[in-house]
C-alpha positions in Angstrom: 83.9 24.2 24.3 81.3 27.0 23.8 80.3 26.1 27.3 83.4 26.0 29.1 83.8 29.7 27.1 80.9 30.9 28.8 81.8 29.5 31.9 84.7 31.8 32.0 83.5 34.8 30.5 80.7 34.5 33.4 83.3 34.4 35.8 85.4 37.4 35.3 82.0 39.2 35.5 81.4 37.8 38.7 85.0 38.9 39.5 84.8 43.1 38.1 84.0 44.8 41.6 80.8 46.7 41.1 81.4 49.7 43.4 84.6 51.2 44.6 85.3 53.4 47.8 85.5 57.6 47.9 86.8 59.4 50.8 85.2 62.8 50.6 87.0 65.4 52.9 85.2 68.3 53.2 86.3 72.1 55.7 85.2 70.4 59.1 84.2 66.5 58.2 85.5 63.0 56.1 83.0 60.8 54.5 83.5 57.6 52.8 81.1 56.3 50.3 80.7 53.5 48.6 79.8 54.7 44.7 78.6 52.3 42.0 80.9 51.7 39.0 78.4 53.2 36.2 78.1 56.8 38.6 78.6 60.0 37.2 80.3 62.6 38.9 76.8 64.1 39.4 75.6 61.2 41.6 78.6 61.3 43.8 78.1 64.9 44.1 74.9 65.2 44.6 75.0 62.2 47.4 78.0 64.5 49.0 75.8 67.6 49.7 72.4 65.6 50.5 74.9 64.3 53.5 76.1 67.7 54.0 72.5 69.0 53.6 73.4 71.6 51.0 71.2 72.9 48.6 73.4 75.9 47.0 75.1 73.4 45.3 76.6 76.0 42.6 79.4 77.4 44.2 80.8 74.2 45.2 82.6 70.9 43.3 84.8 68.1 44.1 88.6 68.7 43.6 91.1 66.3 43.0 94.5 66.4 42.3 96.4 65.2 39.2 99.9 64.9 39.2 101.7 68.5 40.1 97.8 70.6 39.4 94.4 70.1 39.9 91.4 69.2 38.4 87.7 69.5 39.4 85.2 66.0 39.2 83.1 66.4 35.6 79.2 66.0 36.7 78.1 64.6 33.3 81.2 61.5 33.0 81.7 59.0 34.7 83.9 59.1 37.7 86.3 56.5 36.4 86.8 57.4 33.5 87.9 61.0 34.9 91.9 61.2 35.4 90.5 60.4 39.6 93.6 58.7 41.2 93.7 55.3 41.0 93.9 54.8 44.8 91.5 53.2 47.0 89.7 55.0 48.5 89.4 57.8 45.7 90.1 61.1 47.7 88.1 64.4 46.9 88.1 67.6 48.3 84.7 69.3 48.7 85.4 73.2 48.1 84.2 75.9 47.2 84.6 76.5 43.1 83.2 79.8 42.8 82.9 82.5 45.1 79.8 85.3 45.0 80.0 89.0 44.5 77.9 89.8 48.1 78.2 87.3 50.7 75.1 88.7 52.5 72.9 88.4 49.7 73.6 84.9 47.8 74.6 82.9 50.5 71.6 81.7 51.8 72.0 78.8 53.9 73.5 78.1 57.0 75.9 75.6 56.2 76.9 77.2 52.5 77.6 80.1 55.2 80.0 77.8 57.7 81.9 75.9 54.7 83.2 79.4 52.9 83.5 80.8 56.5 86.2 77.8 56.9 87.5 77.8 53.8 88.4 81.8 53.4 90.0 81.1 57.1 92.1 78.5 55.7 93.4 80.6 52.6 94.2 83.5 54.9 96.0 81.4 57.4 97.6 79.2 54.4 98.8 82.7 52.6 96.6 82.4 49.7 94.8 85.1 50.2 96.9 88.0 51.3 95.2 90.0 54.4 97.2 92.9 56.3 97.7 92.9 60.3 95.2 95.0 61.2 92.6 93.0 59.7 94.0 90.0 60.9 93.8 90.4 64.0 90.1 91.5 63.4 88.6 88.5 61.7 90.8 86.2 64.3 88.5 88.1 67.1 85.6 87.1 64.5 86.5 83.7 64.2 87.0 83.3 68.1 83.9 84.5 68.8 81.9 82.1 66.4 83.6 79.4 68.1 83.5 80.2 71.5 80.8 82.3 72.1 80.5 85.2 74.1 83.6 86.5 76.1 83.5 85.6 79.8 86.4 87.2 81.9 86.0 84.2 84.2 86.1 81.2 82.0 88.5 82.4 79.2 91.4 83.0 81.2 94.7 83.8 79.6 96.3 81.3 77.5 92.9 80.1 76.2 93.8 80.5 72.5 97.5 78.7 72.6 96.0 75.9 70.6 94.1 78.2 67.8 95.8 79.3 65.1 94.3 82.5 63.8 97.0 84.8 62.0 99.2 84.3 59.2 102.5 83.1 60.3 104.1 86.4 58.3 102.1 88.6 60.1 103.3 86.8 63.5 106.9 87.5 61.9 106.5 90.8 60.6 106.4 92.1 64.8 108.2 91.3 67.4 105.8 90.3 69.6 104.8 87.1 71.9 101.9 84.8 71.6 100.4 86.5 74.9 100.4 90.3 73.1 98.8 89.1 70.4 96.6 86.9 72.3 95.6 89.9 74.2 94.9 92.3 71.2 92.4 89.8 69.8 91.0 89.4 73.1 90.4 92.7 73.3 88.6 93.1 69.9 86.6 89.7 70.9 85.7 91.0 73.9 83.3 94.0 71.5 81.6 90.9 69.9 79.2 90.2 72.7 75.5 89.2 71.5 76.6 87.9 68.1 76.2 84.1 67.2 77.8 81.9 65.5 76.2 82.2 61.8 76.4 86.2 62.3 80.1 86.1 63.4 80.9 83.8 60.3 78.9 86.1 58.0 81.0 89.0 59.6 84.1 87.4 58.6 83.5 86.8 55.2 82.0 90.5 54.6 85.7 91.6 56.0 87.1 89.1 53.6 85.6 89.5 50.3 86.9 92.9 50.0 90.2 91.6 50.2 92.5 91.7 46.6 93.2 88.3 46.4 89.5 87.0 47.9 87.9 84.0 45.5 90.8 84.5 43.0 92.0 81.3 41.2 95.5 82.5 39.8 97.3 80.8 37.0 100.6 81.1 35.2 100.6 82.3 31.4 102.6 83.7 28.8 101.6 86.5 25.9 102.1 85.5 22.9 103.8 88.1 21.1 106.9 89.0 23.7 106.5 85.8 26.0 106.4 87.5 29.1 105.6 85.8 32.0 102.0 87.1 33.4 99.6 85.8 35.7 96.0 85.2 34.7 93.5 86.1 37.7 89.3 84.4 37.4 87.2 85.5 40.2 83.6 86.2 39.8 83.8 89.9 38.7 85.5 88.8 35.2 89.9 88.2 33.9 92.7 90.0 35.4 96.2 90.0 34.2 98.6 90.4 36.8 102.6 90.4 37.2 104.7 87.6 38.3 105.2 89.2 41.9 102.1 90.9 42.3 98.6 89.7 42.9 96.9 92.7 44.6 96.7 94.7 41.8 96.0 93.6 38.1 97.8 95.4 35.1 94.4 94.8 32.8 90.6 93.4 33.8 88.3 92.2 31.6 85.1 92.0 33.6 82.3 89.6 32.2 80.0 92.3 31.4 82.7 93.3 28.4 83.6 89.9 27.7 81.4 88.7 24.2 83.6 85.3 24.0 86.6 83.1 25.2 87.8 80.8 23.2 91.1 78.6 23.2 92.5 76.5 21.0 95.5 73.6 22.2 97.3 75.9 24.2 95.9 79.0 23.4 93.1 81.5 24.7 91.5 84.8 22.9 89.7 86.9 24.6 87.2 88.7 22.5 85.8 92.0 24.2 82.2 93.2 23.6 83.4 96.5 22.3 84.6 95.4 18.9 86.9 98.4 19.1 89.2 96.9 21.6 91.8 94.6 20.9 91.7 90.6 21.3 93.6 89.3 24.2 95.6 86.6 23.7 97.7 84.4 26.0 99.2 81.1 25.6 99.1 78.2 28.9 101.2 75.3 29.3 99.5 72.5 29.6 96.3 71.4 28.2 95.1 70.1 31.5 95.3 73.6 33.1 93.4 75.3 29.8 90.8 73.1 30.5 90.6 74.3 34.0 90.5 78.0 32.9 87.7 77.5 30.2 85.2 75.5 33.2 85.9 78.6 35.7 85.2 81.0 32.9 82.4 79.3 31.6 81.0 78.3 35.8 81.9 82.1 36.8 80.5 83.8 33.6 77.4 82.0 34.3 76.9 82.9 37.9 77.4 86.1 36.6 74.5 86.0 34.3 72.4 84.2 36.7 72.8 87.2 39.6 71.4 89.5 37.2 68.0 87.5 36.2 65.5 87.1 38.6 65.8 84.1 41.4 64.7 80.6 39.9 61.3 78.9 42.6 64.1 77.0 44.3 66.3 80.0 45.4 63.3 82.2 46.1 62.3 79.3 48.3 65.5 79.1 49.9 65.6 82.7 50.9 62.1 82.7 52.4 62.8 79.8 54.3 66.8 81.0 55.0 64.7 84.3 56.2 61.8 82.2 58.2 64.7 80.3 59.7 67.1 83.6 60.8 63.5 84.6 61.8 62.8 81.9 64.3 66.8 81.6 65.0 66.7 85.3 65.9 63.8 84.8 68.6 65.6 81.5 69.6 68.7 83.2 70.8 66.1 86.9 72.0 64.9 83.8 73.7 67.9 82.3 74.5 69.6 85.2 75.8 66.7 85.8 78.4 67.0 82.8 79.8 70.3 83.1 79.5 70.2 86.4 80.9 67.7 85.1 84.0 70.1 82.1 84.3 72.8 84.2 85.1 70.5 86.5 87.2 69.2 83.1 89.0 73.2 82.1 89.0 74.4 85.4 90.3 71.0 85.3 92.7 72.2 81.7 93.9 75.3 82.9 94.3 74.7 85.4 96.4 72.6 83.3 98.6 75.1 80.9 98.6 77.9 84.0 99.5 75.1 85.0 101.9 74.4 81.8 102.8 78.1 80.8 103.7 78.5 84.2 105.4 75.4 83.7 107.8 77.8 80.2 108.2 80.7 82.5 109.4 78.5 84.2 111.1 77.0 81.3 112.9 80.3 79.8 113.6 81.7 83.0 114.8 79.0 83.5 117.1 79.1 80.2 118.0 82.7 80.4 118.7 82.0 83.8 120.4 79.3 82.4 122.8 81.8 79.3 123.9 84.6 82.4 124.4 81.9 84.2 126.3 80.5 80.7 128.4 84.6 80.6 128.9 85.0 84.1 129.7 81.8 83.7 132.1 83.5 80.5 133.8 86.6 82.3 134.4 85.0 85.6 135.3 83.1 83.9 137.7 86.3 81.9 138.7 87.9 85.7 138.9 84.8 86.7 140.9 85.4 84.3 143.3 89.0 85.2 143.8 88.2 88.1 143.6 85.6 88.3 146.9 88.1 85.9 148.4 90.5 88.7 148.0 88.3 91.2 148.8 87.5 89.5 151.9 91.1 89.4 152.7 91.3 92.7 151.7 89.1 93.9 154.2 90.9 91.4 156.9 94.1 93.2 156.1 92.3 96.4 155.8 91.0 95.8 159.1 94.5 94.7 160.6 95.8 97.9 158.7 93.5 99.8 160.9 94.1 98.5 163.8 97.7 98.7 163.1 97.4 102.2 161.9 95.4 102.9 165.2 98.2 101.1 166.9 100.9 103.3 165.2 98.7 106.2 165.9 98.9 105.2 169.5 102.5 104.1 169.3 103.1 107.2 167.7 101.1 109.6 170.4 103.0 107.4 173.5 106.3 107.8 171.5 106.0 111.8 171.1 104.9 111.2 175.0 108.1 109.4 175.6 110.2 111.5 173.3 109.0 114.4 175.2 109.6 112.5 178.2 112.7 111.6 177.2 113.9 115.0 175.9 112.8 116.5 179.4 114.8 113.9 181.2 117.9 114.9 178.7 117.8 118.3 179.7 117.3 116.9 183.1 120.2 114.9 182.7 121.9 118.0 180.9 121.3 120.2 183.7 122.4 118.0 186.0 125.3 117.1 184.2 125.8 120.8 183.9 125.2 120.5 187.3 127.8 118.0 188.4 130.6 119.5 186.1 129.9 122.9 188.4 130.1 120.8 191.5 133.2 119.2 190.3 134.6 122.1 189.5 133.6 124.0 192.4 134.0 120.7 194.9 138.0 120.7 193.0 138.0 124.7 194.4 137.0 123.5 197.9 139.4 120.8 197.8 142.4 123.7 196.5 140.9 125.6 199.0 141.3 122.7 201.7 144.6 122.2 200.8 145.7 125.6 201.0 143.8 125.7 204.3 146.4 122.1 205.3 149.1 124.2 204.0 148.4 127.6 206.1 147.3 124.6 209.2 150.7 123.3 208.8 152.4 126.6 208.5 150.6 128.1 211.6 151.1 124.6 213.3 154.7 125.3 212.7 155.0 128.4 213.6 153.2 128.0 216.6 155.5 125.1 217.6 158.2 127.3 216.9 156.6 130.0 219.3 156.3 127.8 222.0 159.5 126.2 221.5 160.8 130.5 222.1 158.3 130.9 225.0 159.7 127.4 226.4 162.6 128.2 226.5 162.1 132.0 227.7 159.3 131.2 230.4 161.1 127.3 231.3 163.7 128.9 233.8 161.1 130.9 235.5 158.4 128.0 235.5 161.0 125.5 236.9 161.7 127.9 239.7 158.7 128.5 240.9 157.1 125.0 240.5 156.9 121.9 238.0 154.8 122.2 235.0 151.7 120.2 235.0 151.5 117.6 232.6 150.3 118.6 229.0 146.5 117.5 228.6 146.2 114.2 226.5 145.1 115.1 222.8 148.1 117.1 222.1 146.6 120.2 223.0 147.9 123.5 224.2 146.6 126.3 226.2 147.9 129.6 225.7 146.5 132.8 227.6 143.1 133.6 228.1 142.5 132.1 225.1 142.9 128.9 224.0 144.5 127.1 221.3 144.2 123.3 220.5 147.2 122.3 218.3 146.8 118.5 217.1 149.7 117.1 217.1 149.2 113.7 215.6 151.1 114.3 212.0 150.0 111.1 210.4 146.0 111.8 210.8 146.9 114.7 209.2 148.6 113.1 206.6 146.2 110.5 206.0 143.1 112.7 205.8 144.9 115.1 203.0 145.6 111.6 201.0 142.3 111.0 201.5 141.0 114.1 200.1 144.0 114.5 197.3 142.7 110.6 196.5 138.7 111.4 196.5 139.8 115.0 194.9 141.3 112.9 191.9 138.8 110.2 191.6 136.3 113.1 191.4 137.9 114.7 188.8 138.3 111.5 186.8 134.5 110.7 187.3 133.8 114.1 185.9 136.3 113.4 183.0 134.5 110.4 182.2 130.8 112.0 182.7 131.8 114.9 180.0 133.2 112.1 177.6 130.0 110.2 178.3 127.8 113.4 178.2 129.8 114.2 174.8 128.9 110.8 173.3 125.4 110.8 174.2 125.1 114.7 172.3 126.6 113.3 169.1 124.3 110.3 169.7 121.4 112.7 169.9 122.7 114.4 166.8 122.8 111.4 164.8 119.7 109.8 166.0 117.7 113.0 165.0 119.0 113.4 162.0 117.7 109.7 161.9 114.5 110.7 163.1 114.0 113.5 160.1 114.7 110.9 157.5 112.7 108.2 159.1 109.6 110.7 159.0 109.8 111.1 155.9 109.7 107.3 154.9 106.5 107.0 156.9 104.8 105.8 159.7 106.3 102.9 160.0 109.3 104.4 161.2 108.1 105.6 164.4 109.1 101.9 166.0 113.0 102.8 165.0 112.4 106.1 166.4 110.9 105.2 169.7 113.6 102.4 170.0 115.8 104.9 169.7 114.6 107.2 172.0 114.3 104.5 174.4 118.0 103.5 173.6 118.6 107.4 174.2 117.2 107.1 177.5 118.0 103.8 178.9 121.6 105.3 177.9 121.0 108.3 180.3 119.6 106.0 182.6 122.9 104.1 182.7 124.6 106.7 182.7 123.0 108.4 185.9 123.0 105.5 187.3 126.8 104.8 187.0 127.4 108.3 188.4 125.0 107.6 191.2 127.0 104.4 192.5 130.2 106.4 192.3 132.3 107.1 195.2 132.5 110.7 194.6 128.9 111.3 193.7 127.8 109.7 197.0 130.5 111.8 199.0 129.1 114.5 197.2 125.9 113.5 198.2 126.6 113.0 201.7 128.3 116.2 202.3 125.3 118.1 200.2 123.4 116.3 202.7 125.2 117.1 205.9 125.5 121.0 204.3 121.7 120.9 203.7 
């Protein structure tokens, strides 16, 4: 039975789980451990910052939270037998516990640096720790330029901070403006933060920060014990503050450490005992024991920093500075160094591209030559094409020029025979004129002879009759005496009839007569209808002239060309006169004319 005991009691040993798991969440990282069931809080916060590789391991401690507060992990108990949460895996928050007077002087390292830098950020973002506009907007331009360097117009375009959140969400209500306008203000205070790195921007930030009111202040809810007014009790590292309900800017009473001689509570209450025995104890009552607890380690943990800033640096810290100093030392010629190479980078990059910008426009170049020179072997071909045509035309340029010539000498010539022949021509019209003139005078004066002839047949015919009429008296006076003495002799054949010495030849054939006056009164009228029809003709032919050299004035002034239409013309003009004169030559009266002119001549 004893053994079987032992079996058992062996067993449930075997079954108690010797570690358990911790989920450490820290500003920028989560770590899980696995932690041994006898370990301290110590060992689990020392193995936290050895992993973090943080030495300053002072200000910071490993929060967890209890119910509806929190609490901060003992060092000197065990972890389990803390009020931890009983999940698995335990979660802690690694934060900062206590904050220092002067950033710039007690925070040392690097990474103590970057994990306040993130967690101030946080509290500002979160509201906790209440930060106006303007400097908002300044330690957002801080923050951006510790996490993305220098500004470059050419890489952070606009828009390149949609995802960041870096102001208060009341500030971003308190103005009515976009995320672009405020995008742009912080751009334009980021853009002044060129040549500052990371650890330097941080350290920047939390300068700006730590003289805010409500910077490193852990604020709790109390009561006074004598009226029970609702007050709020303020521990930072400078000492208590008592502050309203509804304001945490600026306390009603402080109690800095320096004039603190002891704080004490007892259950729920805590005294305040100043230095200056003259002063009044402070008094306040808290609600819960949990939370009075929480005040009397902050007191104690802030009181003692305190203390410790005013004695001279322990080996370690001194150590810690010098190398912290050795270490901005060597960082510092890192980034001089840095930044020249950077700096002949950028030259070598701006050198490269140029070349390239030089090297892509001796490209253009080239190709625009190139294109250029096949243009100008074109332009040759077709100039040379052109040239051809162009002696081709020229050759039948001077071919035409030549016929021009020749025609020009023609028309000269054409033009010299056609004056010739229009003076010809006009000579042979006032030929033609003068012997129209001519005729018309002849007609007239041949229609005078042919009165005249007439009259001459009408004084024959009177004289024939009276003559008749004589000898008809002197018949018939002398016939007795005639028959008396002898017979008359016969009258002479012809009709004539001798009287006297003289003598007188009477024709007495009537119907020669007759005929030859209708043959005069009929050539008399043809005549003078010829002549009719030679003025009519002779009128024409002057209007023809008038018309053909008005004609001729135009057609001289159009050219030289001309002078064919005006030597047809003239030729017209005189082949008209021709025909003319010749149709008065073959008339009957013209040759009568003629022949009488001749016989007269």
């Amino acid at each position: 039975r004893s053994g079987a005991s032992k079996m058992s009691i062996l067993g449930l040993k075997k079954k108690q789980p010797k570690t358990f798991k911790v989920k450490v969440i820290t500003m920028d990282a989560e770590m899980e451990f696995s932690c041994e069931v006898k370990w301290k809080g110590k060992d689990l916060f020392d193995l936290v910052c050895r992993t973090v590789g943080l030495r300053e391991t002072w200000f910071f401690g490993l929060r967890y939270t209890v119910k509806d507060t929190y609490a901060w992990l003992k060092t000197e108990k065990r972890v389990l037998d803390q009020e931890v949460p009983k999940d698995s895996p335990i979660t802690f928050h690694f934060l900062a516990k206590f904050f220092p007077e002067k950033v710039e002087e007690e925070l040392v390292q690097e990474i103590t640096q970057h994990l306040f830098f993130l967690q101030v950020k946080k509290q500002i973002l979160d509201e906790e720790i209440f930060c106006s506009p303007e400097a908002s907007v300044l330690l957002a331009s801080y923050a951006v330029q510790a996490k993305y360097g220098d500004y470059e117009p050419n890489f952070h375009k606009p828009g390149f901070l949609a995802q960041d959140e870096l102001l208060p969400k009341r500030v971003l209500m308190q103005y009515q403006m976009t995320a672009d306008m405020w995008e742009e203000k912080i751009t334009a205070w980021y853009a002044e933060h060129r040549g500052i790195a990371r650890d330097e921007a941080e350290m920047d930030y939390l300068k700006i920060a730590q003289d805010l009111d409500m910077y490193g202040v852990s604020y709790f809810a109390i009561t006074q014990n004598k009226r029970d007014t609702d007050l709020l009790l303020g521990v930072d590292a400078q000492g208590l503050h008592i502050y309203s309900p509804n304001s945490k800017l600026n306390p009603n009473k402080s109690f800095p450490w320096s004039g603190i001689r002891n704080i004490s509570y007892s259950e729920k209450e805590f005294t305040i005992k100043p230095l200056d025995k003259k002063k009044d104890v402070f008094k306040f009552y808290s609600s819960q024991l949990r939370v009075n607890k929480l005040i009397l380690q902050l007191c104690i943990g802030n009181h003692d920093l305190f203390m410790r800033r005013r004695k001279v640096d322990s080996i370690e810290v001194q150590q810690m500075k010098s190398q912290a100093k050795e270490e901005k030392a060597r960082k510092k010629v890192e980034r001089q160094i840095l930044a020249r190479e950077k700096q002949m980078r950028e030259e070598a990059e701006r050198a490269k591209e140029e070349m390239e910008r030089r090297l892509f426009q001796l490209q253009d170049e080239a190709r625009l030559a190139n294109e250029a020179l096949l243009r100008s072997e074109e332009t040759a071909d077709l100039l040379a094409e052109k040239a051809q045509i162009a002696e081709e035309e020229a050759k039948l340029l001077a071919h035409k020029a030549a016929e021009a010539e020749q025609e020009r000498q023609r028309i000269e010539a054409t033009a010299l025979k056609t004056k010739e022949e229009k003076r010809l021509m006009e000579q042979k019209m006032r030929e033609a004129e003068q012997l129209a003139v001519k005729l018309v005078e002849q007609s007239e004066r041949r229609s005078k002879e042919a009165d005249h002839l007439k009259q001459d047949l009408t004084e024959a015919k009177d004289a024939e009759r009276r003559a008749k009429q004589k000898l008809l008296e002197i018949t018939k006076t002398t016939y007795p005496l005639i028959a008396a003495y002898s017979t008359p002799p016969p009258p002479p054949e012809g009709g004539e009839l001798a009287l006297g010495s003289g003598s007188m030849r009477i024709d007495f054939k009537d119907s020669d007569m007759k005929r030859l006056s209708m043959e005069i009164e009929r050539e008399r009228l043809e005549y003078v209808e010829k002549s009719k029809h030679l003025q009519d003709q002779l009128k024409e032919l002057k209007s023809e002239i008038e018309s053909l050299k008005l004609e001729e004035q135009q057609q001289q002034q159009a050219g030289v060309y001309s002078l064919r239409n005006e030597a047809r013309g003239e030729w017209r003009k005189i082949h008209l006169m021709e025909r003319i004169i010749k149709d008065f030559s073959k008339s009957p009266a013209c040759t009568t004319y003629l022949h009488k002119k001749s016989k007269n001549l």
